[in-house]
C-alpha positions as CSV (number, residue, x, y, z in Angstrom):
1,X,0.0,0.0,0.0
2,X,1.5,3.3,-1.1
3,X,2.1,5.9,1.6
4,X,-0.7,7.9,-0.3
5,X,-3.2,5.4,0.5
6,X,-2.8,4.6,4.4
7,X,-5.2,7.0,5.7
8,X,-7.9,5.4,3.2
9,X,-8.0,2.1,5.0
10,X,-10.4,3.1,7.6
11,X,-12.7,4.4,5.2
12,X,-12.2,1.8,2.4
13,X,-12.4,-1.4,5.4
14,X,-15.8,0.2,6.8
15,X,-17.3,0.8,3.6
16,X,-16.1,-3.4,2.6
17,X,-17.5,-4.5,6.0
18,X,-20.9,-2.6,5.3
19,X,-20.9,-3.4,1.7
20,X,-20.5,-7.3,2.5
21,X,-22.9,-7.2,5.2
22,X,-25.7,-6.0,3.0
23,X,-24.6,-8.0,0.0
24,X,-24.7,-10.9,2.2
25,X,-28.8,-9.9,3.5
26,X,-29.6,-9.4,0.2
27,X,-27.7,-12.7,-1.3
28,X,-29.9,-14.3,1.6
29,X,-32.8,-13.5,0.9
30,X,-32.7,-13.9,-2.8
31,X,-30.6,-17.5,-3.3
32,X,-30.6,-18.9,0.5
33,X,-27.3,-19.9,2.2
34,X,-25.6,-19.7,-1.9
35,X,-26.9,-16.5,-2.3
36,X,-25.6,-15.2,1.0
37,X,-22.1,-16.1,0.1
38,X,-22.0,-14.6,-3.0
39,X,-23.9,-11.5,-2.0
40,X,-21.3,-11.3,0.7
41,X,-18.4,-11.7,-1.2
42,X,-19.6,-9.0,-4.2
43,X,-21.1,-6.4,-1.8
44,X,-17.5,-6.4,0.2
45,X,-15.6,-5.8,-3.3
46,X,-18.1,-3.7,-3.7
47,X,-18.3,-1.6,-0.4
48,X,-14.1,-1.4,-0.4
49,X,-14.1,0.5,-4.3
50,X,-16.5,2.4,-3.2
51,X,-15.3,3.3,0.5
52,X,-11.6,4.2,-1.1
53,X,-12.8,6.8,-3.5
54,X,-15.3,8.3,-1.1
55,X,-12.0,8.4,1.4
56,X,-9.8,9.3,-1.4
57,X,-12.7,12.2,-2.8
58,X,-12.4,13.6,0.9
59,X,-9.1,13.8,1.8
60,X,-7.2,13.5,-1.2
61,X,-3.5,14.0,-0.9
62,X,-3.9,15.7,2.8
63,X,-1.4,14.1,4.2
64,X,1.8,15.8,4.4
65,X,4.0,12.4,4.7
66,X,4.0,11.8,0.9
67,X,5.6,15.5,0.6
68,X,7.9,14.6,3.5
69,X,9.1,11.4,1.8
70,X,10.2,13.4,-1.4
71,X,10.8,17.2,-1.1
72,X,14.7,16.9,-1.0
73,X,14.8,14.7,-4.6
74,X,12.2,17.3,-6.5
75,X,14.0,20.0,-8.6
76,X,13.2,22.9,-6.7
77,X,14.7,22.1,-3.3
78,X,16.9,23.9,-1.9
79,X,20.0,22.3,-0.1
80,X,20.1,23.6,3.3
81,X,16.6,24.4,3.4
82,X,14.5,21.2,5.4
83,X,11.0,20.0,6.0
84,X,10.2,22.5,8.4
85,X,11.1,25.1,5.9
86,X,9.0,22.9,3.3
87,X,5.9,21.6,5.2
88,X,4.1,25.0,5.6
89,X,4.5,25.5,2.0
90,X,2.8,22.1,1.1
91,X,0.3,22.8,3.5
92,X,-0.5,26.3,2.0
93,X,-1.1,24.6,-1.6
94,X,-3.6,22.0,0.0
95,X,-5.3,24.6,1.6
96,X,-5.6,27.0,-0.5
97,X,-6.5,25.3,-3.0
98,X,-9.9,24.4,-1.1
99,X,-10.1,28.3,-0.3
100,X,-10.1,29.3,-4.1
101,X,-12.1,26.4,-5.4
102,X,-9.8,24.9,-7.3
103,X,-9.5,27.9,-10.0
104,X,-5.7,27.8,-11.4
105,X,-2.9,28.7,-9.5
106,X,-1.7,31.3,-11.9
107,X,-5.2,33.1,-11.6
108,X,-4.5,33.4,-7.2
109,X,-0.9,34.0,-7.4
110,X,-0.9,37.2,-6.4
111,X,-3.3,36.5,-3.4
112,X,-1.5,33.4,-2.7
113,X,1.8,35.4,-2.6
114,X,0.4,38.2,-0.3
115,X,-1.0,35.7,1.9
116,X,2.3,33.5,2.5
117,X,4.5,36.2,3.0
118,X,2.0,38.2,5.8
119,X,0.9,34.7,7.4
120,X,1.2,31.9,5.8
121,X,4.7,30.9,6.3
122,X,4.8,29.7,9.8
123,X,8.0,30.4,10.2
124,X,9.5,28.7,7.2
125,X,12.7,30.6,5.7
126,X,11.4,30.1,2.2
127,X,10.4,33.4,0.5
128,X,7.5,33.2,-1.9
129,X,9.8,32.6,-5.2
130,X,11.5,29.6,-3.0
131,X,8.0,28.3,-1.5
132,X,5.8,28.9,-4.8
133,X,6.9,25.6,-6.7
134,X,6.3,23.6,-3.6
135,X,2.7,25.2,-3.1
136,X,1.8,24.6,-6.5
137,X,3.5,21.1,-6.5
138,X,0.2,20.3,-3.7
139,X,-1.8,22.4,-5.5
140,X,-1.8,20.4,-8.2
141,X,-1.5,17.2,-6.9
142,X,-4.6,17.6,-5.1
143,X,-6.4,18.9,-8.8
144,X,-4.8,15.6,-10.3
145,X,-6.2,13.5,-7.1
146,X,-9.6,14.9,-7.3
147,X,-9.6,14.4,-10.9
148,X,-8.9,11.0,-10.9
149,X,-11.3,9.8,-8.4
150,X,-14.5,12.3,-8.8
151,X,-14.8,11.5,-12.5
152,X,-16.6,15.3,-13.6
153,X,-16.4,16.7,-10.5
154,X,-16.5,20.7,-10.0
155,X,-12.9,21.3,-8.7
């Protein structure tokens, strides 16, 4: 299981115990003990795709740890600079994201540049020419995410 994914199991594990559980009344009543396997077994597979996107459609790509695993190998780290400097960035782009719907980054910059360098920084030593490729980095991993898992969804 990718680092991406460990929060999902919750989510995904409840919605495969539910979806079995029901598969299994309905296989039940419909085909007797048969049908109660069968039900069991499909509404489980069921229940777990279905549980992971709804997990993956609510907190898609929140979790800082996948950032954490790969800042210092992308292209626009900074040697000296570490995750403490990095994390707040990351954080911004997930956040605001959210805050601006989604639209593109190059439509907020300038807001997303006023607001990491009067609050936003929490106390990272990145300016905002040294913190914007990491923002839009989750910025647009969290589009991407969404994307992927909320076919035609508004983002």
């Amino acid at each position: 299981m990718s680092l991406l994914k460990k929060d999902h199991v919750i989510g995904t594990g409840s919605a495969a115990l539910a979806g079995g559980v029901a598969g299994a009344a309905l296989g039940a009543a419909v085909g007797g003990p048969a049908g109660l396997a069968i039900g069991a077994a499909a509404g489980g597979a069921i229940g777990a795709v279905a549980g992971d996107r709804a997990s993956e459609a609510v907190d898609a790509r929140r979790d800082l740890g996948h950032f954490q695993q790969m800042f210092r190998t992308m292209p626009y780290y900074l040697h000296g600079y570490d995750w403490h400097d990095y994390a707040p960035a990351y954080r911004y782009g997930l956040q605001s994201h959210d805050q601006f719907g989604g639209r593109p980054l190059p439509e907020v910059e300038s807001q997303l540049q006023g607001g990491w360098e009067s609050a936003a920084r929490f106390g990272s030593r990145l300016d905002w020419s040294q913190a914007r490729p990491a923002v839009e980095h989750a910025w647009t991993s969290l589009a991407d995410a969404r994307r992927r898992n909320v076919p035609n969804a508004a983002l």
